[in-house]
N, C-alpha and C positions, 0 to 999 in steps of 0.2 A: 504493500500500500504506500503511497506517493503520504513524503510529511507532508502536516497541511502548510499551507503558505502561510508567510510571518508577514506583521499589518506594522505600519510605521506610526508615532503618537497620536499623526496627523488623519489616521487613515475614518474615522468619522467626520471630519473635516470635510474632508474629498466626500466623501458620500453625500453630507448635508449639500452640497457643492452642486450636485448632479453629475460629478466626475463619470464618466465610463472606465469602471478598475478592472485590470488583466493582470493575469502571473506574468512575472517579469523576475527573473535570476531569483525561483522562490518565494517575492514578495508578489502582495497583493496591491498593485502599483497605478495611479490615474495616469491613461494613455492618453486622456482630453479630455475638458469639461465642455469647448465649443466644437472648436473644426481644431484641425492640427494646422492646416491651412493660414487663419486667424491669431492662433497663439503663436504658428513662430512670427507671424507680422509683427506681434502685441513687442515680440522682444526685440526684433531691428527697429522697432519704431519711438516706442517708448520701455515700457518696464515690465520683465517676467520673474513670478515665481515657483522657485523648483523646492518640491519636497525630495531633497536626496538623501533624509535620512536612513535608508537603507545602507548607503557606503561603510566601508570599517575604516575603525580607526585603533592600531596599535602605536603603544608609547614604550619607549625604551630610555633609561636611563643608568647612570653608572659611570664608574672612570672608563669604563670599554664599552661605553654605547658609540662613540664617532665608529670605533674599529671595527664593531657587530653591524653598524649600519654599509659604513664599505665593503667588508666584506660581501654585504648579502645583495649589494645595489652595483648597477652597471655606471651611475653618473660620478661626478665629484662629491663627498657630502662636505670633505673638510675645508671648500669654498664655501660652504654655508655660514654667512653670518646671522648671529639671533635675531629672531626675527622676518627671516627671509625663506622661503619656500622652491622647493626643486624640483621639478618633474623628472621620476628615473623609471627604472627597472628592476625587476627580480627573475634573473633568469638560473635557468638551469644548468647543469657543467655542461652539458650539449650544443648551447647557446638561445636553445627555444624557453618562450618567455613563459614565466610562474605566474605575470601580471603588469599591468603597469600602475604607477601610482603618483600622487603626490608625497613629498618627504620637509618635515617644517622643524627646522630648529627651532626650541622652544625653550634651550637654554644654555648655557656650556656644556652640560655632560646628557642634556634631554633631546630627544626627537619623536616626532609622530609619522606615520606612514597613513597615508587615507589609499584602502584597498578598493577595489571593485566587489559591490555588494556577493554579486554571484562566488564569488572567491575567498572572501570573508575564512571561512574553516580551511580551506586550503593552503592558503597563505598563513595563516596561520598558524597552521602543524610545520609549516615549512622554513620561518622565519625564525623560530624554537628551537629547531630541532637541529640546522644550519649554522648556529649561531651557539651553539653548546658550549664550542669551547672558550668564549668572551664572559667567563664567569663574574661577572663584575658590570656585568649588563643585565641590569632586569626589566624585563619586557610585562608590560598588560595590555590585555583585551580589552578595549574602553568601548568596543563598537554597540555593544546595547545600552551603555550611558548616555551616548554622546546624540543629540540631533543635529542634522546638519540642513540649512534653508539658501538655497542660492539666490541671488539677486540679479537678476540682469538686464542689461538693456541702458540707451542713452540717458535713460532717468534715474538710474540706478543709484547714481552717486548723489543724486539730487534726495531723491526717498531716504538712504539709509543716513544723508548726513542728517537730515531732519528728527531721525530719532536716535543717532548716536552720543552718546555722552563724552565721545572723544571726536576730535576731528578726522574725520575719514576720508577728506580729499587728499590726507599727508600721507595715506598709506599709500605705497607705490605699487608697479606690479609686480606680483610675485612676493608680495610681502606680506606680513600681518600684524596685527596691535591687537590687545587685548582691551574690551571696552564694551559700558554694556550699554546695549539698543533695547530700545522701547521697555529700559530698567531692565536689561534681564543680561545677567552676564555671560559675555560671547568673548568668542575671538574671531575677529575681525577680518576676514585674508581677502587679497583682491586678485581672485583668479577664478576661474569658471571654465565652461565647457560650449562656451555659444559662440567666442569670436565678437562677441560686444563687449563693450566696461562692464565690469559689475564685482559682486561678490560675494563671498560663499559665508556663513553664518554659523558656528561652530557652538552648542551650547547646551547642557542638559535637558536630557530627553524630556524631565518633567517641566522644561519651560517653552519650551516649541510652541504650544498651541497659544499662550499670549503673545508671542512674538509671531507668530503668522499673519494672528487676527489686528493685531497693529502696524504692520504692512502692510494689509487690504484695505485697512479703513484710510492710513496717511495717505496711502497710497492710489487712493479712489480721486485724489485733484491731478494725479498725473498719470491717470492708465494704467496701474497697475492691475495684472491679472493672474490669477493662480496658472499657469503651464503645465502640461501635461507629457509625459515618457515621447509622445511622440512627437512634438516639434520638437521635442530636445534631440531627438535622433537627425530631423531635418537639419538642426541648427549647426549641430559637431560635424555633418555630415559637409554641409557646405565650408567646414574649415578642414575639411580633411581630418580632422583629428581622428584616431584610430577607436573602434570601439573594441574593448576582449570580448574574444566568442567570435565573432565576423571577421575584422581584420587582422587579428593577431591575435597567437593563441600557441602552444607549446612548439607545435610544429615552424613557430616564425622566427629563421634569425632576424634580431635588430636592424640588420642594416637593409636588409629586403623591403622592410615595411618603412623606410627612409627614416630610423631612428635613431642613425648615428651618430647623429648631435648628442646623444645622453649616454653615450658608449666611451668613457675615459680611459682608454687602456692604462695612458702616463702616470692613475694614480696610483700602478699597482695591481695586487692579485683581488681580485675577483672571481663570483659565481660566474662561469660564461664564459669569461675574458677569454681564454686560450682556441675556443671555438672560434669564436667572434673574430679574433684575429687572423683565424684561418680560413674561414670565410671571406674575410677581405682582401689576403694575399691570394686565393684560389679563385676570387671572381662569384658572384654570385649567379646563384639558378634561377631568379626571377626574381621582379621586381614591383611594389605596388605604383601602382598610376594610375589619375583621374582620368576618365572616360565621358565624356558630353556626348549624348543619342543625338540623332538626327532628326528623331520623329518626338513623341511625349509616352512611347513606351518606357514602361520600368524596368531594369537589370537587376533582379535580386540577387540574392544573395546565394552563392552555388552555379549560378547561370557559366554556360560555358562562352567564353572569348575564342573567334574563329578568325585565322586570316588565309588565304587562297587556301579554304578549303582543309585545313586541317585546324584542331584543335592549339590554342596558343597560351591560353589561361582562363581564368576563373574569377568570377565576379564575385567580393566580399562584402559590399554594402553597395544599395542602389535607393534613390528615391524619384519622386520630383523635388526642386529646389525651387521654394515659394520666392525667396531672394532675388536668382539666375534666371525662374521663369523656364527652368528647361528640367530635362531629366538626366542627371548626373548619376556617378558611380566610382567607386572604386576598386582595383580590379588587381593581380596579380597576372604579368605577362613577363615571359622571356625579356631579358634588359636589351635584347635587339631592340624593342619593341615599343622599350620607353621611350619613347621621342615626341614629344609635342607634335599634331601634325598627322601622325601615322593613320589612315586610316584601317579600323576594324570594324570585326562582327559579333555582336552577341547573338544567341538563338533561345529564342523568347518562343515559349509553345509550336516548336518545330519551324519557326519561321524567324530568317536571320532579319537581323537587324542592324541598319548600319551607325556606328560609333566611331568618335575620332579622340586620339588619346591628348586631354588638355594639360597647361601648366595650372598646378591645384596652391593654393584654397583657391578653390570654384569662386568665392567671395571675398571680398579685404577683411581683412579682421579691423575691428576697429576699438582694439582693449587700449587701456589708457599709461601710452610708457613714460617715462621721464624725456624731458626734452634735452 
């Protein structure tokens, strides 16, 4: 018998909402409460909010927390200054990925890792268990304490400074303050998954639902609306961002799925590293790239990529792109193949379809960096 799905603090929320809720990595998760169509607008235009409580969050601390974190991650962690946040990896000795996450220094000897809800137990046994011999690192489970509420969208920063009790335009990106919103004490981080400003709301589980409900209401002079699993798919999707499960997933070296940027050999031994770098002296087997249809069919996920007639790759995320106005994808093909320009085929219900492979993000990001 299948466990039952687990509900997030929020999840009567969403019902009162009229949310439409589906299993989603286990949780019982709102896909939309309007159109998916509407909500991703709501967040290139003005302000969305995401219940991401679902996500994990493990903390490690100790004199061998920096050393248990390197070890188990593909980025730099000992560039991290307090305060500041890093998106890495958790890969395998093989080089295929355990997960991807964000990683937040949270103080000399402290850090947190925010995993992929679906991965949550995984990562978990894995970060443990890998990490044994950094005795002087003690790791906990914060992922059922902790809620997490994203903010996003051009009003983003407009809404949350209104109820923050610290200045929140001083956070930069990729960084965080700790400070509480609408009284309720958070931490503050300014990073997301949409490709607009905004930020993510980190605070115990039993304070989420005042803080939701004081979002919606400040939040009703500026368009703010509850978002739902699915424009958030449209939204990452139009920044390329990778999602686990679809685009990457045990079977992915790093650098296939263009994540090299967070692959620091020079700091050292890592989980991975020795794969990773033989993958890159050996030339890789294939390579992800954005794909633009020609027509307003969809490429999901699985779909096979065809060129003069033989098989080339495989499509790992496909939508329409309410942004682009088209129907975009992400796709694994031969690195012949990655070229801006080229055109291909997917075969959509036995009937090809023509695609040309684009320069991605499909959309500009428009997060808020330092000048």
């Amino acid at each position: 018998m299948d466990a039952p799905l687990k509900r997030t603090p929020l999840f009567k929320l969403h019902v009162e909402a009229g949310a439409r809720m589906v299993p989603f990595a286990g949780w019982e998760m709102p896909v939309q409460y309007t159109s998916i169509i509407e909500e991703h607008r709501t967040v290139r235009s003005a302000v969305g909010l995401f219940d991401v409580s679902h996500m994990g969050e493990f903390e490690v601390e100790g004199p061998q927390a920096l050393a248990a974190a390197q070890h188990l991650t593909t980025n730099d962690v000992a560039a991290l200054e307090i305060g500041q946040v890093q998106y890495s990896l958790l890969c395998y000795p093989d080089g295929g990925i355990v997960d991807d996450l964000t990683l937040y220094r949270l103080g000399p000897d402290r850090y947190m890792m925010t995993v992929n809800a679906g991965n949550i137990d995984k990562d978990w046994t894995w970060v443990t268990q890998q990490s044994k011999r950094f005795t002087d690192a003690r790791w906990r489970n914060v992922s059922a304490d902790t809620a997490l509420v994203a903010v996003q969208g051009p009003r983003a920063e407009q809404l949350v400074g209104r109820l923050a009790a610290i200045d929140a335009t001083a956070i930069g990106y990729y960084r965080f303050a700790a400070g509480a919103v609408a009284r309720v004490p958070a931490r503050i981080s300014r990073t997301g998954y949409t490709g607009e400003d905004g930020f993510e709301l980190y605070v115990q589980a039993a304070d989420v639902e005042p803080l939701w409900r004081a979002l919606l209401e400040e939040g009703a002079q500026t368009g703010a609306r509850a978002i739902g699993l699915g424009a958030r798919d449209t939204l990452r999707l139009e920044m390329r961002y990778a999602l686990y499960g679809n685009d990457i997933d045990q079977t992915t070296n790093p650098l296939e799925a263009g994540l090299g940027w967070v692959v620091k050999p020079g700091k050292g031994d890592f989980l991975g590293r020795e794969a990773i770098e033989r993958a890159r002296a050996g030339g890789l087997r294939r390579r992800l790239i954005g794909l633009e249809m020609a027509d307003r069919s969809i490429a999901r996920h699985g779909y096979v990529v065809m060129k003069d007639g033989r098989q080339v790759g495989t499509v790992t995320s496909g939508s329409y792109g309410p942004s682009v106005d088209k129907s975009i994808a992400l796709a694994y093909v031969e690195p012949a193949l990655a070229t801006p320009g080229i055109e291909l085929g997917v075969e959509i219900r036995g009937q090809m379809r023509p695609a040309r492979v684009v320069k991605t993000p499909f959309y500009p990001p428009r997060v808020k960096k330092a000048a």
